[in-house]
PyMOL Python script that loads the backbone (N, CA, C, O; Angstrom):
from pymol import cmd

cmd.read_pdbstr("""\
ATOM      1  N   UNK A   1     -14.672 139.359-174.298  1.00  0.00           N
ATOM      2  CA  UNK A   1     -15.582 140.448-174.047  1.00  0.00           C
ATOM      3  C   UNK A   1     -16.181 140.877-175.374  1.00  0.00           C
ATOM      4  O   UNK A   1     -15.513 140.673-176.388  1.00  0.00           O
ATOM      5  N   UNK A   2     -17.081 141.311-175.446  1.00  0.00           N
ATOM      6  CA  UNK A   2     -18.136 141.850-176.666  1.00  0.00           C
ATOM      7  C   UNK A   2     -18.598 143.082-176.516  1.00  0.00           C
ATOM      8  O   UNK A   2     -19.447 143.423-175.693  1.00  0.00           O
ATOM      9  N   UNK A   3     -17.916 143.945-177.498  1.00  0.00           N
ATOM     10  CA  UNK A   3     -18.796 145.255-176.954  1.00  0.00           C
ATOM     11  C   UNK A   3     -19.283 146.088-178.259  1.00  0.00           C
ATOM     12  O   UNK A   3     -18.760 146.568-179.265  1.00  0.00           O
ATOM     13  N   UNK A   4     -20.354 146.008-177.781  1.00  0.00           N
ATOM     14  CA  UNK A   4     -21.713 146.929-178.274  1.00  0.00           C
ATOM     15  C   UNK A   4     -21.331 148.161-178.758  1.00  0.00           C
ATOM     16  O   UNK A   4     -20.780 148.869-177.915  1.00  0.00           O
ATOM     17  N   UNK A   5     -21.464 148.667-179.946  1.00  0.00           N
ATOM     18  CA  UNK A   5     -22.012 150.450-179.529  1.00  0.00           C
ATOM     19  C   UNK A   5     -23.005 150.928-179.782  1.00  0.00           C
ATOM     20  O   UNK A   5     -23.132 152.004-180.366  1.00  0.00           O
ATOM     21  N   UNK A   6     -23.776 150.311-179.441  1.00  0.00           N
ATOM     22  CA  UNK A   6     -25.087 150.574-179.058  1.00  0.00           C
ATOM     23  C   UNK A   6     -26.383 149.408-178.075  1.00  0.00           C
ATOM     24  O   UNK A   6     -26.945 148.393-178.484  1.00  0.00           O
ATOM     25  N   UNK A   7     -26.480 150.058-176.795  1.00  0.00           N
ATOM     26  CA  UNK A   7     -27.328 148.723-176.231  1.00  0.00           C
ATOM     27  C   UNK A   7     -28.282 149.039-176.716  1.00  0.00           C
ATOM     28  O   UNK A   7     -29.010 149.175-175.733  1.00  0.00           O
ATOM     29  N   UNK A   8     -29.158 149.394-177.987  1.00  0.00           N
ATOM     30  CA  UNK A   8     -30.120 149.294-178.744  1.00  0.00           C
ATOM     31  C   UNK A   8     -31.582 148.996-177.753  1.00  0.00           C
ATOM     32  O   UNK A   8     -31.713 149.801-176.831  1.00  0.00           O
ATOM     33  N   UNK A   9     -32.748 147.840-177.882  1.00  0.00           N
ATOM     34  CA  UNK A   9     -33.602 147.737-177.146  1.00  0.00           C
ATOM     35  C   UNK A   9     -33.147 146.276-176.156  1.00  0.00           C
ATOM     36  O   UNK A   9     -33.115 145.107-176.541  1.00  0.00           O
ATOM     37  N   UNK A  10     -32.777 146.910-174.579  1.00  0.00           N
ATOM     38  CA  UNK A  10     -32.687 145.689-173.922  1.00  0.00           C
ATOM     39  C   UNK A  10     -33.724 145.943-173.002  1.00  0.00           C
ATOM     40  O   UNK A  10     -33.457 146.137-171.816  1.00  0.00           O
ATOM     41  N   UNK A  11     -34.683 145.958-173.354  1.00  0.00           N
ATOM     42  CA  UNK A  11     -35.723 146.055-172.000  1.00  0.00           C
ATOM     43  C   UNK A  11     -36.645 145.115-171.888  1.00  0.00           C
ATOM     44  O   UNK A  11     -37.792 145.248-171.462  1.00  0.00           O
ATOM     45  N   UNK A  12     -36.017 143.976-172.356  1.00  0.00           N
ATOM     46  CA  UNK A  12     -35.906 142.571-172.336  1.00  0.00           C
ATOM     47  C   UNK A  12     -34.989 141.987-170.987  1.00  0.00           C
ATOM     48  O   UNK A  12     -35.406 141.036-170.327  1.00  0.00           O
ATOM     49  N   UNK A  13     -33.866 142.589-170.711  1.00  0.00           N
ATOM     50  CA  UNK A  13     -32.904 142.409-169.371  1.00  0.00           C
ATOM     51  C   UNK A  13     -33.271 143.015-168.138  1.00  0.00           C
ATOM     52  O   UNK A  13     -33.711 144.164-168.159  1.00  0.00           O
ATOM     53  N   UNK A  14     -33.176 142.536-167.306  1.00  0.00           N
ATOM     54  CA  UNK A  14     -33.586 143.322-165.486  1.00  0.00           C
ATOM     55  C   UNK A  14     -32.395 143.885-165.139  1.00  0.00           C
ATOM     56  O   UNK A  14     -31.490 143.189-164.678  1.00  0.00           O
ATOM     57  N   UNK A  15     -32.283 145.043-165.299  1.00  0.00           N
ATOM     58  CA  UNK A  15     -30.939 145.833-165.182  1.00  0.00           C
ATOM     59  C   UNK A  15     -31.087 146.296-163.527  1.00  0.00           C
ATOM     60  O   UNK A  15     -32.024 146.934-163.047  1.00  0.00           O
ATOM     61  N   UNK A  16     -30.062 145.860-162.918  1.00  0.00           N
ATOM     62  CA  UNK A  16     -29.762 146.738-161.319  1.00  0.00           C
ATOM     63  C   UNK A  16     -28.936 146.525-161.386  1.00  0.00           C
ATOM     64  O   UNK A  16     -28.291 145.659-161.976  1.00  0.00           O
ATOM     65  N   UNK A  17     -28.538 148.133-160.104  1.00  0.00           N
ATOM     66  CA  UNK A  17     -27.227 148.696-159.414  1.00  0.00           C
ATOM     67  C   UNK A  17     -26.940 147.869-158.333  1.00  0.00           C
ATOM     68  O   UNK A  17     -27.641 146.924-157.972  1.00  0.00           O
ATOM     69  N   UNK A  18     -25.661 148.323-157.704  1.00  0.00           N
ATOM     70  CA  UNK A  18     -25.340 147.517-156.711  1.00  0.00           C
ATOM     71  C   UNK A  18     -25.374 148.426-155.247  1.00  0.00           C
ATOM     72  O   UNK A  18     -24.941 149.574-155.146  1.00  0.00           O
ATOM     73  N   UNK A  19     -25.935 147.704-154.253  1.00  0.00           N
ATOM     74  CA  UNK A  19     -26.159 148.397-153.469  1.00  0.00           C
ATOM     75  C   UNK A  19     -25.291 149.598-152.484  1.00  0.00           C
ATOM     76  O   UNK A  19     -25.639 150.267-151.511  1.00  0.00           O
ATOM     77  N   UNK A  20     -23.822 149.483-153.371  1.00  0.00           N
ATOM     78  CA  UNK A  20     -23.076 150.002-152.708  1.00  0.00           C
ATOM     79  C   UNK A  20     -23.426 151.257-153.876  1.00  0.00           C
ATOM     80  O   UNK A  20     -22.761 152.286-153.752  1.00  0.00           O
ATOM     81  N   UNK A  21     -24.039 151.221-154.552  1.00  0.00           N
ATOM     82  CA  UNK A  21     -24.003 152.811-154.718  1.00  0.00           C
ATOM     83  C   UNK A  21     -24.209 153.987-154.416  1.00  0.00           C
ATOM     84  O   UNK A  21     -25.226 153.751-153.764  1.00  0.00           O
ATOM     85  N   UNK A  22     -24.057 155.479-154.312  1.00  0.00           N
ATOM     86  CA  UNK A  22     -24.086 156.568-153.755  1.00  0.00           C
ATOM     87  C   UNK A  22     -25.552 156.445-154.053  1.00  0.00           C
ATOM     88  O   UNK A  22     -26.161 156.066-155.054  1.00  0.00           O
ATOM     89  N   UNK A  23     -26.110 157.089-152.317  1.00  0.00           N
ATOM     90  CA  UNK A  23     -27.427 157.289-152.845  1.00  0.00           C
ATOM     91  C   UNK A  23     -27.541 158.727-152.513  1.00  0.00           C
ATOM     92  O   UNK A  23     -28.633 159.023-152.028  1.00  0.00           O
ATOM     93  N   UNK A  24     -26.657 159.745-152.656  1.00  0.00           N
ATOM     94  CA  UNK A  24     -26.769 160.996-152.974  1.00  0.00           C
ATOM     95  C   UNK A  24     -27.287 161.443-154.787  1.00  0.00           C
ATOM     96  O   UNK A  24     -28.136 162.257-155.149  1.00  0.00           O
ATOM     97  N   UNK A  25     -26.433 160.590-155.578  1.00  0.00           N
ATOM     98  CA  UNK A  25     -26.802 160.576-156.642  1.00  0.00           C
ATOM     99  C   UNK A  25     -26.884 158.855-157.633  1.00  0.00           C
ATOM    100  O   UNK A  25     -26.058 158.237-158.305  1.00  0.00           O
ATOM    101  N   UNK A  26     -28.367 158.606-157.234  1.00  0.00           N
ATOM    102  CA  UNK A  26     -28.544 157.250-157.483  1.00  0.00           C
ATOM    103  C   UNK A  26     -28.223 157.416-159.320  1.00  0.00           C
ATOM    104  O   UNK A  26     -28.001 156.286-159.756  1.00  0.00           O
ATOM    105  N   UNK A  27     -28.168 158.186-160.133  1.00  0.00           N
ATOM    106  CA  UNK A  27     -27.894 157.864-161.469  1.00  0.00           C
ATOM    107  C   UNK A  27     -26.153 157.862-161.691  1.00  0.00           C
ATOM    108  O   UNK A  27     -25.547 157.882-162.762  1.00  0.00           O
ATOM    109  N   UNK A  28     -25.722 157.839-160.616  1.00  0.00           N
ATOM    110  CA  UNK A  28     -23.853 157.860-161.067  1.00  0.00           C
ATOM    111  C   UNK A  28     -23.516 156.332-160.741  1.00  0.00           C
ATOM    112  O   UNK A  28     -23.297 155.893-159.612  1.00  0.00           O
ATOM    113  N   UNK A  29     -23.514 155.879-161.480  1.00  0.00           N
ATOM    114  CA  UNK A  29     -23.318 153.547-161.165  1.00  0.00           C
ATOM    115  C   UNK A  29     -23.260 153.514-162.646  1.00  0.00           C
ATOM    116  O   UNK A  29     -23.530 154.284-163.568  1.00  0.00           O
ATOM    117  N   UNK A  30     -22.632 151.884-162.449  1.00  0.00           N
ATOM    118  CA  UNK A  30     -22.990 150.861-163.702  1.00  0.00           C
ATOM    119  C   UNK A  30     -23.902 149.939-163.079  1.00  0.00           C
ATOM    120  O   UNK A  30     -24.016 149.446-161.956  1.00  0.00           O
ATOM    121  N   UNK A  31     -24.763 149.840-164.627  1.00  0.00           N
ATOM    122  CA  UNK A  31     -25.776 148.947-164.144  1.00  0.00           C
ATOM    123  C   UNK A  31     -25.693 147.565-164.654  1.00  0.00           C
ATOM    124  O   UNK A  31     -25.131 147.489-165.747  1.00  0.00           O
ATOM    125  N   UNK A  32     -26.162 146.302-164.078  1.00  0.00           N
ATOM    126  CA  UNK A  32     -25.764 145.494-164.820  1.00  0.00           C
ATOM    127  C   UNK A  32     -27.153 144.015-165.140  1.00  0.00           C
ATOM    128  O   UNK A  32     -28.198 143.909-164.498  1.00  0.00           O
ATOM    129  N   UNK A  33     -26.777 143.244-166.082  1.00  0.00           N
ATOM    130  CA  UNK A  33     -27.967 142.757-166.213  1.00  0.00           C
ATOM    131  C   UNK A  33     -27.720 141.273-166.591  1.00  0.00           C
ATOM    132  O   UNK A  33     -27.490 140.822-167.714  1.00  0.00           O
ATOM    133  N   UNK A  34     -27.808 140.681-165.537  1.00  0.00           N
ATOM    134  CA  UNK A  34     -27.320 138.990-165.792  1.00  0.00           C
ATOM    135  C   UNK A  34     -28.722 137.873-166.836  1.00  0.00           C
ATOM    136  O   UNK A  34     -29.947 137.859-166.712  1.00  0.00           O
ATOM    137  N   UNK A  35     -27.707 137.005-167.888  1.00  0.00           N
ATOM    138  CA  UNK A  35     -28.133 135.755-168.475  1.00  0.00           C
ATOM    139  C   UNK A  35     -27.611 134.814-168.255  1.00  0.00           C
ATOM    140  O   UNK A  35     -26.582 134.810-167.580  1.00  0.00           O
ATOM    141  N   UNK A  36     -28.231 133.551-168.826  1.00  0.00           N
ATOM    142  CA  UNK A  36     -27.181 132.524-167.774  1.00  0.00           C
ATOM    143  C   UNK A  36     -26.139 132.166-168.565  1.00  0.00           C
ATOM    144  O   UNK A  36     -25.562 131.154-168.168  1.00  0.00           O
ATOM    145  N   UNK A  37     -25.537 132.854-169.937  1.00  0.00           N
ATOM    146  CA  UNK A  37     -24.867 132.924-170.569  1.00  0.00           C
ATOM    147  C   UNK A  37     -23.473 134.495-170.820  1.00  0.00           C
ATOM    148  O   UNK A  37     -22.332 134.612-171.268  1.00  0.00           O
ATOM    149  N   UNK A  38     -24.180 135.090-170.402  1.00  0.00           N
ATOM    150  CA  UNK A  38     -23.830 136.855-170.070  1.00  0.00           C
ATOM    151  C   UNK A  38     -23.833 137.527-169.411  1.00  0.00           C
ATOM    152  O   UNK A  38     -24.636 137.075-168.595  1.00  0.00           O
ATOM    153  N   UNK A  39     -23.367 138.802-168.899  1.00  0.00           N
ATOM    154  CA  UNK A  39     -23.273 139.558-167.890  1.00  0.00           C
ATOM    155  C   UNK A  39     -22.991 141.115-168.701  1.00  0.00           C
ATOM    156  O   UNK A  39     -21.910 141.596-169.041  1.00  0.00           O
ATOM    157  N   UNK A  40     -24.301 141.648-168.852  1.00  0.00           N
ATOM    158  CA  UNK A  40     -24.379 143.068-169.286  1.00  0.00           C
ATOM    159  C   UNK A  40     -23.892 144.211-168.261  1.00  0.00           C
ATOM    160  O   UNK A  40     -24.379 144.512-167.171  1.00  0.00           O
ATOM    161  N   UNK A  41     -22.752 144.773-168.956  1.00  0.00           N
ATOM    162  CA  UNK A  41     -23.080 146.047-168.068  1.00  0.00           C
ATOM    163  C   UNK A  41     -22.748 147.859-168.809  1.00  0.00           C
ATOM    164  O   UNK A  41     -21.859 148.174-169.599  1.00  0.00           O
ATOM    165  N   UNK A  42     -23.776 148.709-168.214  1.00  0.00           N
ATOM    166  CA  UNK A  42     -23.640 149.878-168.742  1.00  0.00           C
ATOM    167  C   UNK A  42     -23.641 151.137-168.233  1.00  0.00           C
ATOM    168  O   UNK A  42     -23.548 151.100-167.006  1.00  0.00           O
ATOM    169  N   UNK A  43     -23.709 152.263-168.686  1.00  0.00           N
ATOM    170  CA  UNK A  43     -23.740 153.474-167.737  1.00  0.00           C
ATOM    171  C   UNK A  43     -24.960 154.144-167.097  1.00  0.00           C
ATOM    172  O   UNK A  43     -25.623 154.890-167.816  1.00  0.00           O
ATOM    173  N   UNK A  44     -25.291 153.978-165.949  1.00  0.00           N
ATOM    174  CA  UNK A  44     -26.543 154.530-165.528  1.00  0.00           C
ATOM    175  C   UNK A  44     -27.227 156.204-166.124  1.00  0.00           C
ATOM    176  O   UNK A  44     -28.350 156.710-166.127  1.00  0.00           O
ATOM    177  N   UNK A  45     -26.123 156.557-166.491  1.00  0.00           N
ATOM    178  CA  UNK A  45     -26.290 158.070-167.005  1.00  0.00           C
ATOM    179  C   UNK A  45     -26.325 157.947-168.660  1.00  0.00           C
ATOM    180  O   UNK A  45     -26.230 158.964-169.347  1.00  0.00           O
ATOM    181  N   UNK A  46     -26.444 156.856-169.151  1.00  0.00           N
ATOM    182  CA  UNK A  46     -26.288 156.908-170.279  1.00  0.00           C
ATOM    183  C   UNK A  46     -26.810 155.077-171.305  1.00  0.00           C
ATOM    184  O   UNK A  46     -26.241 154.215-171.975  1.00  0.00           O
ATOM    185  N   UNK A  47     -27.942 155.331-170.885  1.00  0.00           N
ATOM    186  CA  UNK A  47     -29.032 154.039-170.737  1.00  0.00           C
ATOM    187  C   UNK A  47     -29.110 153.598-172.161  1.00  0.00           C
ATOM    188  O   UNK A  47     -28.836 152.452-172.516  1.00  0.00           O
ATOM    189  N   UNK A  48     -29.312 154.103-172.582  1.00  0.00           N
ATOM    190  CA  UNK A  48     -29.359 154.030-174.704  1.00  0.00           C
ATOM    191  C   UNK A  48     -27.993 153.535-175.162  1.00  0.00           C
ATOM    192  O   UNK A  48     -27.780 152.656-175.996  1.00  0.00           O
ATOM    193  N   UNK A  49     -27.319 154.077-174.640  1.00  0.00           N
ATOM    194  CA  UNK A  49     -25.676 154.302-175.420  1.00  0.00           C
ATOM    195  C   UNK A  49     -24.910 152.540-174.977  1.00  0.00           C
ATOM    196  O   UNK A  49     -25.563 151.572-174.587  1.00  0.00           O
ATOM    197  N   UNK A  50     -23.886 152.574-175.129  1.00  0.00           N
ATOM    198  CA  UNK A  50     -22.660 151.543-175.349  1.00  0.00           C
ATOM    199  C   UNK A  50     -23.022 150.819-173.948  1.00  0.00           C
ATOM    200  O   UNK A  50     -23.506 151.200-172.882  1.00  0.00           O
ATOM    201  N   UNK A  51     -22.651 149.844-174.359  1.00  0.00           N
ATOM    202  CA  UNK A  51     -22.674 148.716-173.165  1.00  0.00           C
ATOM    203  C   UNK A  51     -21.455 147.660-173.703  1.00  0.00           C
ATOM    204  O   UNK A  51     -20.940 147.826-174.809  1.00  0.00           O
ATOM    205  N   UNK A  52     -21.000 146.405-172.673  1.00  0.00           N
ATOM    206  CA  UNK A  52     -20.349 145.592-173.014  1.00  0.00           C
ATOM    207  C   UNK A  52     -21.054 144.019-172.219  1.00  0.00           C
ATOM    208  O   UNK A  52     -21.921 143.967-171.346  1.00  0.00           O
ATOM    209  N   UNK A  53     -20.579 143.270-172.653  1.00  0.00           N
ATOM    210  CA  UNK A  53     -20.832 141.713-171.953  1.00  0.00           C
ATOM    211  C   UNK A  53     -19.792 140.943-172.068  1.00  0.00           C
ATOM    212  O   UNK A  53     -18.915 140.767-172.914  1.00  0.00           O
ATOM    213  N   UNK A  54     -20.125 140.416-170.805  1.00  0.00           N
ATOM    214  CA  UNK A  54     -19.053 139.442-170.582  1.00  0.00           C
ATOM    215  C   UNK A  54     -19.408 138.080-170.211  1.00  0.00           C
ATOM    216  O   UNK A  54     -20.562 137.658-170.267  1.00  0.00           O
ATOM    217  N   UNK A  55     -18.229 137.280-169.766  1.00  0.00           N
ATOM    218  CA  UNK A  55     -18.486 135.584-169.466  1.00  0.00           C
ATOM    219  C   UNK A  55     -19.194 135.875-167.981  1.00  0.00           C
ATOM    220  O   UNK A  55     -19.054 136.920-167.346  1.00  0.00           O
ATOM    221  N   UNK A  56     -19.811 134.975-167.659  1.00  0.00           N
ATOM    222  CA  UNK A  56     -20.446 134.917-166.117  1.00  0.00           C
ATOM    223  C   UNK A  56     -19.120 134.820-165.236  1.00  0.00           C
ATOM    224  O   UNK A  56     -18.901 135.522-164.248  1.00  0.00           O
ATOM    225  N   UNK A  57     -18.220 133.781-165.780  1.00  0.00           N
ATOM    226  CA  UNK A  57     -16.690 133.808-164.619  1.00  0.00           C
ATOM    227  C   UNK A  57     -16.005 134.671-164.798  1.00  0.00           C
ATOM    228  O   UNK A  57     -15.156 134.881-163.933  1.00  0.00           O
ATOM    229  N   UNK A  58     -16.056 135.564-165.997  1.00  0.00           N
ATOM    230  CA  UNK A  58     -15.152 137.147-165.618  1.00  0.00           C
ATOM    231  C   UNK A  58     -15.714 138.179-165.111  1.00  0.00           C
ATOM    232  O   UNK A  58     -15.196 139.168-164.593  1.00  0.00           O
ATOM    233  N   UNK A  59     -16.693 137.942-165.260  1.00  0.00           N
ATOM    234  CA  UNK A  59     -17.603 138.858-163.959  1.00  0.00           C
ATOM    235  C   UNK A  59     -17.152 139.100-163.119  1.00  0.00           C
ATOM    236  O   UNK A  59     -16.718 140.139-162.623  1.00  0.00           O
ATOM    237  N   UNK A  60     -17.283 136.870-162.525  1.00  0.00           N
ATOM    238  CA  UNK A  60     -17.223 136.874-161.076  1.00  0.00           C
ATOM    239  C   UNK A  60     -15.590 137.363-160.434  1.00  0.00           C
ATOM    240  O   UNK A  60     -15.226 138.100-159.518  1.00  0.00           O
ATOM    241  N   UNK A  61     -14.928 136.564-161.398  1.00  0.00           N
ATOM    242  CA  UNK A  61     -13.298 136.972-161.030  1.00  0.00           C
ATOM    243  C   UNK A  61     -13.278 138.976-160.850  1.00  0.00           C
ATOM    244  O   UNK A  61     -12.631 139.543-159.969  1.00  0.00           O
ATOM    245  N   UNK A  62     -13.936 139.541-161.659  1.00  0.00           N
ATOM    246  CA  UNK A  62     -13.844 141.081-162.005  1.00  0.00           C
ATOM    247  C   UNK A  62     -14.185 141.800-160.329  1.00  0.00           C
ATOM    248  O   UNK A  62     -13.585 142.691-159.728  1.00  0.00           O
ATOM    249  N   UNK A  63     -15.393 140.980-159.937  1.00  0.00           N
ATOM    250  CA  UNK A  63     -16.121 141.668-158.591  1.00  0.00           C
ATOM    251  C   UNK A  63     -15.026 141.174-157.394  1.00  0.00           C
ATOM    252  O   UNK A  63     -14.487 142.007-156.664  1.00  0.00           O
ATOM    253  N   UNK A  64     -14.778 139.813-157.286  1.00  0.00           N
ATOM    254  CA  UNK A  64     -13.834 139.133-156.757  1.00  0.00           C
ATOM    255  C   UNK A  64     -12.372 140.273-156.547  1.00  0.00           C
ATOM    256  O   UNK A  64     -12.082 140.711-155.434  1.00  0.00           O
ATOM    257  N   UNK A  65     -11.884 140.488-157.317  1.00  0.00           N
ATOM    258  CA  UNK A  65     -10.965 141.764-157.360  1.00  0.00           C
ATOM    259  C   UNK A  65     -11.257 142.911-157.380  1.00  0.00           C
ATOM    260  O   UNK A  65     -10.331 143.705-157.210  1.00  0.00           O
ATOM    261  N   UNK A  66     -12.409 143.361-157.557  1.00  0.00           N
ATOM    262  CA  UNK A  66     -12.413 144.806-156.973  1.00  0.00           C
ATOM    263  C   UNK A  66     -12.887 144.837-155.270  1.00  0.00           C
ATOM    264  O   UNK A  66     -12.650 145.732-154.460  1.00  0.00           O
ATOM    265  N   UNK A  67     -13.521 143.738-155.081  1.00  0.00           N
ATOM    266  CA  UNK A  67     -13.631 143.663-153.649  1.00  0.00           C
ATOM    267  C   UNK A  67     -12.479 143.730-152.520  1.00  0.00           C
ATOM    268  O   UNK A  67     -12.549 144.175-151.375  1.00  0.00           O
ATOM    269  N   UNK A  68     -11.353 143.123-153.239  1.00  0.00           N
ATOM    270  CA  UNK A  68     -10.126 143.019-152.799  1.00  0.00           C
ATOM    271  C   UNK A  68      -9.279 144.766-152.642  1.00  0.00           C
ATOM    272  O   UNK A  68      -8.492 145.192-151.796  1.00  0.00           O
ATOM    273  N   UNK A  69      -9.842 145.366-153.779  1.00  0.00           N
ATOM    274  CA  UNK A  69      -9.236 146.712-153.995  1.00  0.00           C
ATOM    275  C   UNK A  69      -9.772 147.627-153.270  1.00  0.00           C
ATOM    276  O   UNK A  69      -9.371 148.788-153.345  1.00  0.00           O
TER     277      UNK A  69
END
""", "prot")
cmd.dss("prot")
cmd.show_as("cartoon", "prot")
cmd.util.cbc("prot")
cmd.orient("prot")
């Protein structure tokens, strides 16, 4: 894992939520932003600030188990 403290300018990446998010308050999520090398993700409430990346298969293993949870 690699983490940032600062996601500086990524508006270069297509950042989306996942559809299971509250849409009472669409800014409470992580957002995330796939390469075919990386998997960005950060705080919807906090767009400027810290982010981390990861491998594309710890992603998948990551979603894989929270689906389970």
């Amino acid at each position: 894992m690699i983490r940032n403290a600062s996601a500086g300018d990524n508006s270069e990446l297509a950042w989306f939520k996942s559809s299971y998010s509250d849409t009472s308050n669409p800014n409470d999520c992580v957002e995330v932003a796939t390469t075919p090398h990386t998997v960005h993700v950060r705080d919807s409430k906090n767009v400027p600030g810290p982010l981390f990346t990861v491998a594309p298969g710890a992603w998948s293993d990551f979603v894989t188990y929270a689906a389970q949870h």
